[in-house]
N, C-alpha and C positions, 0 to 999 in steps of 0.2 A: 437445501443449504443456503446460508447467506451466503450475496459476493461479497466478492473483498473488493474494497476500492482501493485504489493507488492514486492519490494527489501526485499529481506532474507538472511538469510545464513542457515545451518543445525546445528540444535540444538538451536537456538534462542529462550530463552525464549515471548522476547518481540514479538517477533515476531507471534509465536502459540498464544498471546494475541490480537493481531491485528487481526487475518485472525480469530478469536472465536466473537470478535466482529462487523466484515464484515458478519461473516457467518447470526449472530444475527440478525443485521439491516437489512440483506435481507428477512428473513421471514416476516418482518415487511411493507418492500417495496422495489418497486424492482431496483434491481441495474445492472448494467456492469457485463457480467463476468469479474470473480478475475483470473487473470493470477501472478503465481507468479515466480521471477528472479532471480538465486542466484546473488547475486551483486557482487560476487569474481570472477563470469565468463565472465566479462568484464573488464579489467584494467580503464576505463575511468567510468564505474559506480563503482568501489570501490575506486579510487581515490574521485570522488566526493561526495561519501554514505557511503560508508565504515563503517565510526565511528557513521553514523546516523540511520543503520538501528532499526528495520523497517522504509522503507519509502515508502507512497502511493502516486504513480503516473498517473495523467489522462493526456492522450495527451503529453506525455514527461514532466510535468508539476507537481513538487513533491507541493502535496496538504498536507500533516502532517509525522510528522516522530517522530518516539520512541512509539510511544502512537497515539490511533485514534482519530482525531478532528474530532466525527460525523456532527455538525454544517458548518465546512468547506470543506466536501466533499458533504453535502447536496448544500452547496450554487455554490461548484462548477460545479455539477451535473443539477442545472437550469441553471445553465447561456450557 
């Protein structure tokens, strides 16, 4: 399986909300490891994320950001 990355920064609220409910939906079933990436340690991912973290990514491919869209990581995860 691919990981899922989680753009972050330190101290991000929204973001300990994100990776509380990744952690949730895996007991549930099973997922990617979560690998998580400060977004300020790349100038071209916080150009581009910066303002949007959290954002979850499979395959370079940001699947929901601020908030988890568990529906659209699920649908991204079959296809």
């Amino acid at each position: 399986m691919t990981a899922l990355v989680v753009l972050t920064r330190p101290e991000c609220g929204l973001c300990e909300t994100m990776l509380e409910e990744l952690r949730a939906l895996a007991k549930q079933r099973p997922l990617p490891q979560i690998e998580l990436v400060d977004v300020d340690s790349d100038p071209q991912l916080q150009r581009r994320y910066g303002l949007k973290i959290p954002v979850l990514l499979i395959d370079h491919v940001a699947i929901c950001s601020v908030r988890l869209d568990r529906e659209a990581l699920l649908r991204a995860l079959r296809a």
